[in-house]
KOLVO-60467 format. One record per atom (N, C-alpha, C): residue number from 1; residue in three letters; x, y, z. Coordinates in steps of 0.001 Angstrom, whole numbers, always signed. Example, Ala and Ser with C-alpha at 12.3 -4.5 7.8 and 13.67 -1.06 7.14 Angstrom:
2
<padren><k>1</k><r>Ala</r><east>+13190</east><north>-5690</north><up>+7800</up></padren>
<padren><k>1</k><r>Ala</r><east>+12300</east><north>-4500</north><up>+7800</up></padren>
<padren><k>1</k><r>Ala</r><east>+13200</east><north>-3300</north><up>+7800</up></padren>
<padren><k>2</k><r>Ser</r><east>+12850</east><north>-2250</north><up>+7080</up></padren>
<padren><k>2</k><r>Ser</r><east>+13670</east><north>-1060</north><up>+7140</up></padren>
<padren><k>2</k><r>Ser</r><east>+12900</east><north>+30</north><up>+7870</up></padren>
// end
This chain:
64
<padren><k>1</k><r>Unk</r><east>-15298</east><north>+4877</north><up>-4485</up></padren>
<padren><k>1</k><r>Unk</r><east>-13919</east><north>+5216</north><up>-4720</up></padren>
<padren><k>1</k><r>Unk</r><east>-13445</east><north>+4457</north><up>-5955</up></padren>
<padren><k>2</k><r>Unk</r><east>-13124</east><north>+5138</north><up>-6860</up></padren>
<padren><k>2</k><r>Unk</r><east>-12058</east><north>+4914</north><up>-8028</up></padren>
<padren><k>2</k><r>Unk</r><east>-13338</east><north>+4202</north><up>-9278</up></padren>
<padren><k>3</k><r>Unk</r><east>-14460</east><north>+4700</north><up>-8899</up></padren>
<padren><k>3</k><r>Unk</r><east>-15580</east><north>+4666</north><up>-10004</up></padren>
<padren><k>3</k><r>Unk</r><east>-15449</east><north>+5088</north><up>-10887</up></padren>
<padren><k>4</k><r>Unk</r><east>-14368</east><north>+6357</north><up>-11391</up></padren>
<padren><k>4</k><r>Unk</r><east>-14485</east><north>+7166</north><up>-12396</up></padren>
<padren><k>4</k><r>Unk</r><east>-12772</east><north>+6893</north><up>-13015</up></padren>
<padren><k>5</k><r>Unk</r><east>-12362</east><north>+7010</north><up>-12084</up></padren>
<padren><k>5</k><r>Unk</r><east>-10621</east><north>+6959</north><up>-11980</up></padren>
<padren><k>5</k><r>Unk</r><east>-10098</east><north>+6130</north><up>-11588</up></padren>
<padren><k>6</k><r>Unk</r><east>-9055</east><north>+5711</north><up>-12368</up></padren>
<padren><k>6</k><r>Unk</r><east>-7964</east><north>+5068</north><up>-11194</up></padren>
<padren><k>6</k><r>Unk</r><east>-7326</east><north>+5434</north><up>-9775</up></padren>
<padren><k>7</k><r>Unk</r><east>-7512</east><north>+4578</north><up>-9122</up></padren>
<padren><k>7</k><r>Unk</r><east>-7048</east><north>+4714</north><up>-7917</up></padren>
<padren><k>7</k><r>Unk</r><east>-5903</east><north>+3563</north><up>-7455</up></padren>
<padren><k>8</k><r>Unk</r><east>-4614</east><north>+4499</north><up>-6890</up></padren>
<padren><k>8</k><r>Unk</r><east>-3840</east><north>+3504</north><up>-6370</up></padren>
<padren><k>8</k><r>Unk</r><east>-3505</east><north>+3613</north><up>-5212</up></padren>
<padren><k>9</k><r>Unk</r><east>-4066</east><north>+2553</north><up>-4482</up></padren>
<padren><k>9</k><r>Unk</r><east>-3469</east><north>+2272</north><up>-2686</up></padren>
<padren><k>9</k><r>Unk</r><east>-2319</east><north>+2093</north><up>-2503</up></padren>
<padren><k>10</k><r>Unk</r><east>-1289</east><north>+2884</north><up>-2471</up></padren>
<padren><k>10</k><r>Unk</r><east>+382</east><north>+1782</north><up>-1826</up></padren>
<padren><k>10</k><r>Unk</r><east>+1</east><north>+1314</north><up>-547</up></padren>
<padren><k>11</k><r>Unk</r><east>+741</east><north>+80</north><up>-988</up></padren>
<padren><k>11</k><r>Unk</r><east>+1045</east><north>-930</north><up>+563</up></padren>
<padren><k>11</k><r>Unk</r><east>+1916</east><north>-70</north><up>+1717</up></padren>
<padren><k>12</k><r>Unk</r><east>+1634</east><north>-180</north><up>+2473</up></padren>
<padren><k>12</k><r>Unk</r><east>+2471</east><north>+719</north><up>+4175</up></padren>
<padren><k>12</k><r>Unk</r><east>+3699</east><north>-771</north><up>+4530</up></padren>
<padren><k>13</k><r>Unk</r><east>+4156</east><north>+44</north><up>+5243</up></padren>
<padren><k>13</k><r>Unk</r><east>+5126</east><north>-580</north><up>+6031</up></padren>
<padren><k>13</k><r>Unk</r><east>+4424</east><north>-2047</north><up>+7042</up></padren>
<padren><k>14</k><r>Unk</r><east>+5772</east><north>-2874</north><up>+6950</up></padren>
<padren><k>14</k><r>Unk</r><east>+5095</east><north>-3849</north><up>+7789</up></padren>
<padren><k>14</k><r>Unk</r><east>+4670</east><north>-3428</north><up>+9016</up></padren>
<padren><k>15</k><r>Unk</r><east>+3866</east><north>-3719</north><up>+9631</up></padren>
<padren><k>15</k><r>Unk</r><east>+2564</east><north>-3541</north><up>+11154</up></padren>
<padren><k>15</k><r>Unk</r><east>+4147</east><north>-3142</north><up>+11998</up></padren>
<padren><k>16</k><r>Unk</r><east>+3742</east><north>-2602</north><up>+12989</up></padren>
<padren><k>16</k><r>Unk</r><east>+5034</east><north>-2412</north><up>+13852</up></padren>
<padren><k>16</k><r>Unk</r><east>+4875</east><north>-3359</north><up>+15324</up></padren>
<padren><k>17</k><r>Unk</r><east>+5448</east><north>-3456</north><up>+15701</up></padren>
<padren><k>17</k><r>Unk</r><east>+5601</east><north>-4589</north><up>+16631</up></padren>
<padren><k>17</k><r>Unk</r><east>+6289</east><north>-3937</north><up>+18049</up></padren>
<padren><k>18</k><r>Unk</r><east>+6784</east><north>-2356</north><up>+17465</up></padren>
<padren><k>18</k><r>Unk</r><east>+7338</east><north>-1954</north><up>+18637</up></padren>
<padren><k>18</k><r>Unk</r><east>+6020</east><north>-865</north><up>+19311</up></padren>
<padren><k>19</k><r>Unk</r><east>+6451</east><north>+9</north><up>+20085</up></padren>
<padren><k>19</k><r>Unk</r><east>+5991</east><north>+1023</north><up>+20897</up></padren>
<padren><k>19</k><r>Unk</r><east>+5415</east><north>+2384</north><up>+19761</up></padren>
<padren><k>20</k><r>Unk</r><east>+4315</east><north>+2903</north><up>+19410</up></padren>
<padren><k>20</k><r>Unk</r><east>+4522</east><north>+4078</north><up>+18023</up></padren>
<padren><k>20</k><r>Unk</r><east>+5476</east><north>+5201</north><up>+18960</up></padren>
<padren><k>21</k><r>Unk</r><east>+5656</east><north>+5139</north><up>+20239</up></padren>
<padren><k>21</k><r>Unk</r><east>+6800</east><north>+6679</north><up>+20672</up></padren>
<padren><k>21</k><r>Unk</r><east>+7952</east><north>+6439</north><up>+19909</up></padren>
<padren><k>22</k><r>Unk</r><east>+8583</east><north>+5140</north><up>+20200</up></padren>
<padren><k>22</k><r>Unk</r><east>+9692</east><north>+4621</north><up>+20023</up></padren>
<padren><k>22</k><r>Unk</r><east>+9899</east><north>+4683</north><up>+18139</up></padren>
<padren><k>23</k><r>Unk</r><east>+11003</east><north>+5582</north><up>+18285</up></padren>
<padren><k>23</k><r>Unk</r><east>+11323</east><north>+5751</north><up>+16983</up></padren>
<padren><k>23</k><r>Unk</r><east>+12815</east><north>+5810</north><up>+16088</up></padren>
<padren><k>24</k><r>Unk</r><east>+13169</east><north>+4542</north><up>+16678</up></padren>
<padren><k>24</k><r>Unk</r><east>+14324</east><north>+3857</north><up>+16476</up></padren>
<padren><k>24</k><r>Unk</r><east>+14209</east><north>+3237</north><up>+15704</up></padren>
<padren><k>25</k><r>Unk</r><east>+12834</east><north>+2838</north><up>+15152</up></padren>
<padren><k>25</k><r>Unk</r><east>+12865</east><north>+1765</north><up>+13902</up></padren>
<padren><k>25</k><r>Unk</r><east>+12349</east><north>+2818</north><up>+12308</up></padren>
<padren><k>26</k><r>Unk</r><east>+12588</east><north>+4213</north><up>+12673</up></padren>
<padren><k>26</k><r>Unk</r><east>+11535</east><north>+5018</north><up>+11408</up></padren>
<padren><k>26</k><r>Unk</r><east>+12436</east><north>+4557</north><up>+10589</up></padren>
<padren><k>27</k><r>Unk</r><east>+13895</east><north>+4680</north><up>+10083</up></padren>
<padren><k>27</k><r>Unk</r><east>+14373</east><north>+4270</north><up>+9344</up></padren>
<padren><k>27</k><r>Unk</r><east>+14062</east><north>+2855</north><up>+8110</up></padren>
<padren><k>28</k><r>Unk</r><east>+13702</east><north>+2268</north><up>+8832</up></padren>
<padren><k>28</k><r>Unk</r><east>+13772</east><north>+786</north><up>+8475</up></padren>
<padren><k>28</k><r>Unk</r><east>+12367</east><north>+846</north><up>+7767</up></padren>
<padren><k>29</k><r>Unk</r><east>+11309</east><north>+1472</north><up>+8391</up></padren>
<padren><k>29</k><r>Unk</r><east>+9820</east><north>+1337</north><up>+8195</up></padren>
<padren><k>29</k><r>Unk</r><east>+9490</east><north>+2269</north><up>+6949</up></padren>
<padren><k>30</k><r>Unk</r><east>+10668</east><north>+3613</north><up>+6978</up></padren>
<padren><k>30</k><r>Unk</r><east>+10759</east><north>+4033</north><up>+5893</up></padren>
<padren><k>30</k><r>Unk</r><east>+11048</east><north>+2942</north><up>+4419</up></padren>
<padren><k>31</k><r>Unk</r><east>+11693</east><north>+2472</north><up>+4704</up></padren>
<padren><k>31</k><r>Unk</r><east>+12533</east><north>+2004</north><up>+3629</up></padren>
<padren><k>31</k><r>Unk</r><east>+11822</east><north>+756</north><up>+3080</up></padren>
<padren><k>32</k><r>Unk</r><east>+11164</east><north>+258</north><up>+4469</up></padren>
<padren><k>32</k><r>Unk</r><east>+10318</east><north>-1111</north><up>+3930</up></padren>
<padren><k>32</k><r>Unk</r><east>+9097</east><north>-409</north><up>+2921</up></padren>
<padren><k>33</k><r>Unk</r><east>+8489</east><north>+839</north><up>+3795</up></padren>
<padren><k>33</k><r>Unk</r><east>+7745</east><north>+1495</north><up>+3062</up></padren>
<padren><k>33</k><r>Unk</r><east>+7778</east><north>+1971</north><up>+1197</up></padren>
<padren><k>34</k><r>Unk</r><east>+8641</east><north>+2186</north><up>+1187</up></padren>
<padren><k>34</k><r>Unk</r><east>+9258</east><north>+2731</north><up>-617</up></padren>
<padren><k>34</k><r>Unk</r><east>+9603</east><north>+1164</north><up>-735</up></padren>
<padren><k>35</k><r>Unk</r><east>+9991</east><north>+684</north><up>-458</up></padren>
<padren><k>35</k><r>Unk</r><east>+10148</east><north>-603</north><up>-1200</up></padren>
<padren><k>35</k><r>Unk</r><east>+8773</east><north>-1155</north><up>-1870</up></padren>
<padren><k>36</k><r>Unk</r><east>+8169</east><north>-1657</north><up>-695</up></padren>
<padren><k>36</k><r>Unk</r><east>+6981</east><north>-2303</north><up>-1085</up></padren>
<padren><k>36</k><r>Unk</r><east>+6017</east><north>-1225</north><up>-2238</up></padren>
<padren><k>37</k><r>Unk</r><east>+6174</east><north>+271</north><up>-1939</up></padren>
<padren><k>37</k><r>Unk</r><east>+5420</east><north>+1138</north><up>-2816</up></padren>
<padren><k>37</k><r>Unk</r><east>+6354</east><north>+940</north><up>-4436</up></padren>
<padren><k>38</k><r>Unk</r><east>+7476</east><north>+1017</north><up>-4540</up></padren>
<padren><k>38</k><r>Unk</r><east>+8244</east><north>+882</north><up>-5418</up></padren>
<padren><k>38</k><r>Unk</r><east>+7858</east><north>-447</north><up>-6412</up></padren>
<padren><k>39</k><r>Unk</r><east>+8273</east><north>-1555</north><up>-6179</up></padren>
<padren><k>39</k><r>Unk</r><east>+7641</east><north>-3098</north><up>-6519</up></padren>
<padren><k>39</k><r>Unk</r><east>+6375</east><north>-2891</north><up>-7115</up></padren>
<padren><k>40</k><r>Unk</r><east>+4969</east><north>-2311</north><up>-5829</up></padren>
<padren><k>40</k><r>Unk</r><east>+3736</east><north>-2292</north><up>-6193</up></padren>
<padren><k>40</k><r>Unk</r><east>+3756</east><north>-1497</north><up>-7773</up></padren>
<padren><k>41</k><r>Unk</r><east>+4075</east><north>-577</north><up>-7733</up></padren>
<padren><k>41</k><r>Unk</r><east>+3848</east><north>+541</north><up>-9066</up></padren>
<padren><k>41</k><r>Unk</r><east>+4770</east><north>-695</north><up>-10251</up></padren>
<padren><k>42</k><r>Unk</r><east>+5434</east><north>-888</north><up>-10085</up></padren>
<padren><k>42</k><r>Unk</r><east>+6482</east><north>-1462</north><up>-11228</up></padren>
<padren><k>42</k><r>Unk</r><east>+5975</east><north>-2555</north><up>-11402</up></padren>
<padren><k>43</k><r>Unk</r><east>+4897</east><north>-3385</north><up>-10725</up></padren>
<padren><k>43</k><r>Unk</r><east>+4027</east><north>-4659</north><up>-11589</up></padren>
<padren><k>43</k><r>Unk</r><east>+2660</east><north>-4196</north><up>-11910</up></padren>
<padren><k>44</k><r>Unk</r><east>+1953</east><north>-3033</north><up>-11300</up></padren>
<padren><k>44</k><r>Unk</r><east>+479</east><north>-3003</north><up>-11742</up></padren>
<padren><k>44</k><r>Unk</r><east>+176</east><north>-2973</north><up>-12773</up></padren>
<padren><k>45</k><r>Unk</r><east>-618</east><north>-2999</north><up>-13507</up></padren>
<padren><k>45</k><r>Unk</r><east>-1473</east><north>-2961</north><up>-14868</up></padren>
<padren><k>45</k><r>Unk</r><east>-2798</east><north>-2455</north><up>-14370</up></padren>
<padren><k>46</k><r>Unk</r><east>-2892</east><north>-1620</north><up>-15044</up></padren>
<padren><k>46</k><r>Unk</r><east>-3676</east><north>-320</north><up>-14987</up></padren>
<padren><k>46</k><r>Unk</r><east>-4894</east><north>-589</north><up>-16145</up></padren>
<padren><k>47</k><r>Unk</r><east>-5901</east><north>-898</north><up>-15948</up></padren>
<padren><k>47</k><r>Unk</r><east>-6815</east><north>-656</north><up>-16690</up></padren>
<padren><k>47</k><r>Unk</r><east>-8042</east><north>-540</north><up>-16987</up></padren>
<padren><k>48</k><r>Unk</r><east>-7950</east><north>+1046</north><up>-16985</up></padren>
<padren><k>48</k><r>Unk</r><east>-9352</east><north>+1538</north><up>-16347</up></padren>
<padren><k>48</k><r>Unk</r><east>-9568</east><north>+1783</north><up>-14815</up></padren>
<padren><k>49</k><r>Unk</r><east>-10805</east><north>+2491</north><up>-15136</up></padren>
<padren><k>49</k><r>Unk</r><east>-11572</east><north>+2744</north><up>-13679</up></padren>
<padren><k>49</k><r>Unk</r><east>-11151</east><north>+1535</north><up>-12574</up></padren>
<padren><k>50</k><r>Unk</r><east>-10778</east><north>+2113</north><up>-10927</up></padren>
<padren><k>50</k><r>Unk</r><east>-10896</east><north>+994</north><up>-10078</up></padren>
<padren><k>50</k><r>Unk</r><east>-9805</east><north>+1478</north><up>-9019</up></padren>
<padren><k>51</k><r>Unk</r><east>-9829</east><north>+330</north><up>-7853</up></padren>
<padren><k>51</k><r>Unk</r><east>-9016</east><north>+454</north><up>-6975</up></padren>
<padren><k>51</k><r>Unk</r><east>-7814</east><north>-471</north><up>-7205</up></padren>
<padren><k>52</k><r>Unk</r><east>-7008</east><north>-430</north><up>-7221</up></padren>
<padren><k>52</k><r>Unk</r><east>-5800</east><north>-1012</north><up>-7640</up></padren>
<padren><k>52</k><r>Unk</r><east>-5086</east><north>-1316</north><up>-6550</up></padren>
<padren><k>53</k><r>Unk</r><east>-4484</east><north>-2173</north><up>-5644</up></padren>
<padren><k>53</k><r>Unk</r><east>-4093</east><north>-2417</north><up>-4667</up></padren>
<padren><k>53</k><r>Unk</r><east>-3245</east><north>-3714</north><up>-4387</up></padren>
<padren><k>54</k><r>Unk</r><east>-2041</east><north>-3582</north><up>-3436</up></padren>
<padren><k>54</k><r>Unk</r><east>-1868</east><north>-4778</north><up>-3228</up></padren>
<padren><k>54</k><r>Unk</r><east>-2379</east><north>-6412</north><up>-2669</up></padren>
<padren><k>55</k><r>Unk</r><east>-2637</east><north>-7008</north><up>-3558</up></padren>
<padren><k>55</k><r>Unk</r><east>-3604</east><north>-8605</north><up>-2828</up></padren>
<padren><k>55</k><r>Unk</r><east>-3897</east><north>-8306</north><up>-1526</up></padren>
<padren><k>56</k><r>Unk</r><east>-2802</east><north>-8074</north><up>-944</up></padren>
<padren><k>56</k><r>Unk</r><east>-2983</east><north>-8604</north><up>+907</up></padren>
<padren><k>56</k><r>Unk</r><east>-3993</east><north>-7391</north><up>+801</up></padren>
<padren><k>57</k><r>Unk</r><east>-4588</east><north>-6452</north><up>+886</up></padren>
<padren><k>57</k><r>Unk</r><east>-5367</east><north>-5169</north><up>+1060</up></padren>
<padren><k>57</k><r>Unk</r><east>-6574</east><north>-5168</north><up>+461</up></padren>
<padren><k>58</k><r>Unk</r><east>-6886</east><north>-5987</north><up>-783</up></padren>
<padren><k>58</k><r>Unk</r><east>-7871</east><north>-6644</north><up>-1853</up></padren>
<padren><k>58</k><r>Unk</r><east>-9314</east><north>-6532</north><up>-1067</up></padren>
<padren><k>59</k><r>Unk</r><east>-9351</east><north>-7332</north><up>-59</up></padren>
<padren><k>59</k><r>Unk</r><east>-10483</east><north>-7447</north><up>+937</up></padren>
<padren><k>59</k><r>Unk</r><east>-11013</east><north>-5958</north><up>+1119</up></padren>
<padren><k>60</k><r>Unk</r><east>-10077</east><north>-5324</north><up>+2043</up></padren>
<padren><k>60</k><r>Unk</r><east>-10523</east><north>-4143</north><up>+2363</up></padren>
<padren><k>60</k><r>Unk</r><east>-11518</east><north>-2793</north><up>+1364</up></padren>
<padren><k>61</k><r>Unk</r><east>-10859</east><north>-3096</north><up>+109</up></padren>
<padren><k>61</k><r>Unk</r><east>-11590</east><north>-2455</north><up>-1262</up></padren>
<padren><k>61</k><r>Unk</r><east>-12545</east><north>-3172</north><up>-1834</up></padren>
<padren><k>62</k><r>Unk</r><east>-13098</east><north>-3985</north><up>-1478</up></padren>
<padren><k>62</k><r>Unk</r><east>-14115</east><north>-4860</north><up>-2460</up></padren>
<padren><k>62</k><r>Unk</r><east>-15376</east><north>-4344</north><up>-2008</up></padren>
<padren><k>63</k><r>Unk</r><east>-16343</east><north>-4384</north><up>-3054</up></padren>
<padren><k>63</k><r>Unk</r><east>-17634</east><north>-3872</north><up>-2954</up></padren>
<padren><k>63</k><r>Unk</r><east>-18631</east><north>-4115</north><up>-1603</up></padren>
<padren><k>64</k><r>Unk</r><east>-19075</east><north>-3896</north><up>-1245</up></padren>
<padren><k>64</k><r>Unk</r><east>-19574</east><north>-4389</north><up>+102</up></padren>
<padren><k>64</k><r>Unk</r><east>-21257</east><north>-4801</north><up>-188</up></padren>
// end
């Protein structure tokens, strides 16, 4: 993945802590969601081929 291209992971919403039925918090998870995606895009530096991702997620994309 992202051998040829750039690739960008947005960060998700913080982990949820409630019930997934319970959907009293979509609002909020929305919003944390575009935030953190918002931020991410507006500091990356892009260059070249690769996975591009936020730190905390870094692990998960690294070569194995």
């Amino acid at each position: 993945m992202g051998c040829d291209i750039p690739v960008l992971h947005l960060p998700g919403p913080t982990p949820l802590t409630s019930s997934p039925p319970v959907f009293e918090r979509t609002p909020n998870l929305i919003i944390d969601a575009y935030r953190k995606s918002r931020d991410f895009l507006r500091a990356v530096d892009i260059d070249g081929p690769g996975v591009y991702c936020d730190p905390a997620d870094a692990a998960r994309f690294a070569p194995h």
